[in-house]
N, C-alpha and C positions, 0 to 999 in steps of 0.2 A: 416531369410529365407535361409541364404548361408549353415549352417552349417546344417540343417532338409534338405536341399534338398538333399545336398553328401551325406546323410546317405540314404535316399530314392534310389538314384540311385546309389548305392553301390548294395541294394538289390536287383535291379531291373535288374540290366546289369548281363549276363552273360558269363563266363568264359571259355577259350578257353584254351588246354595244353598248349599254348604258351605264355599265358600268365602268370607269375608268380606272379606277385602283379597290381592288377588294383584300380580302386576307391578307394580313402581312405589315401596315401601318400600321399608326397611333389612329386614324381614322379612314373609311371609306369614300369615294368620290364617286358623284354620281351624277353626270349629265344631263342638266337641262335647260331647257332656252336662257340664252343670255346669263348665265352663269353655273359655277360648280356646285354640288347642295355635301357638307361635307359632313358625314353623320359617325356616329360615336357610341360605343357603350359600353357600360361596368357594371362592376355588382362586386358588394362588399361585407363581409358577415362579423357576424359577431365573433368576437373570440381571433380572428385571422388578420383584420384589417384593423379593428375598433374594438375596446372593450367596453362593450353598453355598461356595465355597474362603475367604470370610472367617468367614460366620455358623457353620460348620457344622449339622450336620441337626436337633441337638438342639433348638438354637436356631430353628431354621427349624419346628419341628413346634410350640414352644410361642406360634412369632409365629400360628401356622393357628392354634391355638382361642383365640386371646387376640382373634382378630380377628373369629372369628363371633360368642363372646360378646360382644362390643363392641357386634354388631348387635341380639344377644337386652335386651342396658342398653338402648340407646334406646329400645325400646319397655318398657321397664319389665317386662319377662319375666325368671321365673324358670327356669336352665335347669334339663336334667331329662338332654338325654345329646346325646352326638355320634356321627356314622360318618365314618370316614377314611377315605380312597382316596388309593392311589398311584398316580404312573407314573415307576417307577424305570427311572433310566437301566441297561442292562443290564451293562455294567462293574462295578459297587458293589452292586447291588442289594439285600445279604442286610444288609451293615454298615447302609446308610442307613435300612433299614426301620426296624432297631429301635432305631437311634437318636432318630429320627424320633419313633415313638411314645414312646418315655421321656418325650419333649420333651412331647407331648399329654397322658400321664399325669401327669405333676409338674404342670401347671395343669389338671387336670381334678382331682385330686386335692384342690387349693388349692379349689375352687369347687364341690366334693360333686355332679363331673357323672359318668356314666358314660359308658364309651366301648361304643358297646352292637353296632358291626360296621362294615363297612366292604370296601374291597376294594384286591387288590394289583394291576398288572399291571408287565412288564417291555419298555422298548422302545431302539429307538436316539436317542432324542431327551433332553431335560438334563430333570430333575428336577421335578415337577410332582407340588404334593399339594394335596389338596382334602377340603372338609368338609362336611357338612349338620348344625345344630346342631337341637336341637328343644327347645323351652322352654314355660311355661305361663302365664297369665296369667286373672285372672277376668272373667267377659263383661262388655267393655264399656271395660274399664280399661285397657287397653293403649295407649301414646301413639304416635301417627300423625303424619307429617309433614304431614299434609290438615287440623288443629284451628285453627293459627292464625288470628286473627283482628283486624284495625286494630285500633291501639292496645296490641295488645301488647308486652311488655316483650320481648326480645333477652339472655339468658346464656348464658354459654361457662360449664365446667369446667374447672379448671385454668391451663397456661398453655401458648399456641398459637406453632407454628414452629421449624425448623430440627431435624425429625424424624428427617431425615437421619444426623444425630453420632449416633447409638442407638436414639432412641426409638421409631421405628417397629420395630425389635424386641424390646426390652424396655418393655411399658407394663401397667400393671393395668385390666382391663375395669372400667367404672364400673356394675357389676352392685351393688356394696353402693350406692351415691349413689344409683342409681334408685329402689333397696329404699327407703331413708331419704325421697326425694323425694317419693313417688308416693301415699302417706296425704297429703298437706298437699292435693291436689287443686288444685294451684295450675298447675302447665304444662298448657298445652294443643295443643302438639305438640313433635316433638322428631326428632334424628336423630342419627346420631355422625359426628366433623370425621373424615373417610375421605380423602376425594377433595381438602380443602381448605375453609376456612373461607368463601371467594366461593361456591366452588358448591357445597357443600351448604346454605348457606344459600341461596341461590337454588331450589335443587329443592327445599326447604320451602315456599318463597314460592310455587312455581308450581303445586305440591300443595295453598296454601293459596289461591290466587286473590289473592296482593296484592301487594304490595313488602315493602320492607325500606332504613330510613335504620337505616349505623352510624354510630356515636364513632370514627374511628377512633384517637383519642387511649385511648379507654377499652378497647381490647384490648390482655389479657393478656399480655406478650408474653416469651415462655422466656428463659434464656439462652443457649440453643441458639441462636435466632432473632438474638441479638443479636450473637453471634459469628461465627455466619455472614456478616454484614451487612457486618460488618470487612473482606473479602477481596471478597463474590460482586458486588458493584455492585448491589445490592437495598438497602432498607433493611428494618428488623426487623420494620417493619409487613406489608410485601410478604410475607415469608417464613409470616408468622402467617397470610395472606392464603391464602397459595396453594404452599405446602410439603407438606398437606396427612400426614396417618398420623400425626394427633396424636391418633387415637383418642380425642378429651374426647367432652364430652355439647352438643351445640347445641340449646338448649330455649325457647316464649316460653313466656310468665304474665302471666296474665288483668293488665291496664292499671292496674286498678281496684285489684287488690292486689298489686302487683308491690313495695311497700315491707313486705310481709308475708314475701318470698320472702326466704330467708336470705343472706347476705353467704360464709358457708362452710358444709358439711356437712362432718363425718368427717375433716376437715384438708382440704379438698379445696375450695380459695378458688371462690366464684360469681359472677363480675361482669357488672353489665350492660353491655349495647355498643351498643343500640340501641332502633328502636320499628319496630315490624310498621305500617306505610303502606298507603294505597289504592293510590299509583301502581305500577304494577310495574315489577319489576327491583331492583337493587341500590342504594343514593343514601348520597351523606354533604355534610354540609354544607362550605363553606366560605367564604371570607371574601368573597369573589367567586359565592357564591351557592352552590345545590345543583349536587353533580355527578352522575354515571351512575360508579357501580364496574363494570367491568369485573369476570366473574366468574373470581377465580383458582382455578385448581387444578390438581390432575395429574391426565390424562386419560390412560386406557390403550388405547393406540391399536389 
């Protein structure tokens, strides 16, 4: 449902000059003097994203901004502030608040963002917080998942799958990696592994008009991923595939200089996995010819 409705109301909303990029990104752009304002938002419930009786709130509030500045990194934006909303369950509601927030201040703090307002309400349903992040970028420079182009190189940051054991609540936004990337001029589009390493690399490619052959020998793969693999009847590729809240950066660069693009930034390993293709869809080779990947990930139904 998630991924037919954005596309529904892609077509449906309409476009304003101020707006430069709406529906359809990891974040919107929006035109104004002397730079881009590049804005964000999510919302995370109990039970779907976080389990409150394991994570607690504190934890749960710091996975909320960890996960919109995620989206402010991919586009190479620098953030500037957040607003929080709740919808506390009516039982708990005064404890969870402020735990909650601690949770958003202690990584807003780490990343020099202000928490600039926001709103509370109280009802009978479980836990639900949500965020709009707002970040800046100078015209022009902001990375787009619509840049790609045949021939381009395919990097992951970090290492992908089994997000599950922790990581999808404890992880660092790749807001300093983009900072460090984004002078070389070297990607030319980009998104963060959210949903799953298949489909967001796929909604790049259909943003950019073309395919995508991986390695999948050459992805990264956790040891999350690998441990998982031991018990779930997956293997560790599948998991890197389509486990997805690996939070990395999925970026291509230019073909031509893609031996220019670094092997690590900031401790944070870069490796290639693929090349940006004319045909579309997903491909990897094998020994019996190219195949068609199937796009994995987790879809929020």
């Amino acid at each position: 449902m998630e991924h037919s409705f954005i596309a529904w109301a892609k077509q449906r909303s309409s476009k304003l000059p101020s707006v430069k990029l709406g529906i359809g990104d990891d974040c919107a752009l929006l035109a104004t003097a002397g730079e881009d304002m590049v804005v964000t938002t999510d919302s995370l419930c109990d039970g779907t994203h976080f389990i409150l009786k394991e994570c607690g709130p504190r934890r749960a509030g710091k996975k909320l901004i960890a996960v919109n500045l995620s989206d402010l990194a991919s586009m190479a934006a620098t953030p500037i502030a957040v607003f929080l909303s709740l919808c506390l369950p009516r039982s708990a509601a005064g404890d969870l608040a402020a735990e909650i927030f601690e949770g958003v201040f202690e990584v807003a703090k780490e990343y020099d963002v202000s928490i600039a307002g926001g709103d509370t309400n109280v009802w009978d349903g479980p836990l639900v917080i949500h965020m709009t992040a707002i970040g800046k970028t100078d015209p022009g420079s902001a990375w787009t998942r619509s840049g790609a182009n045949i021939g381009d190189a395919i990097f992951v940051s970090g290492h992908l799958g089994g997000s599950i054991l922790g990581k999808h609540l404890d992880f660092a936004p790749r807001l300093e990696l983009a900072k460090e990337l984004l002078p070389k001029g070297l990607v030319t589009a980009a998104t963060d592994i959210s949903d799953g390493l298949g489909i967001d690399l796929l909604n790049l490619t259909v943003a950019s008009r073309c395919g995508a052959e991986v390695k999948l020998d050459q992805i990264p793969l956790s040891e999350a991923a690998r441990e998982l693999a031991k018990t779930s009847g997956k293997s560790a590729v599948d998991h890197a595939l389509g486990d997805g809240e690996d939070f990395e950066l999925l970026m291509t660069v230019r073909g031509e200089l893609a031996d220019q693009f670094p092997s690590q930034a900031l401790g944070i390993p870069l490796t290639r996995i693929g090349t940006i293709v004319g045909r579309t869809g997903l491909w990897t080779k094998e020994k019996s010819g190219v195949k068609q990947l199937p796009p994995k990930g987790y879809v929020h139904r």
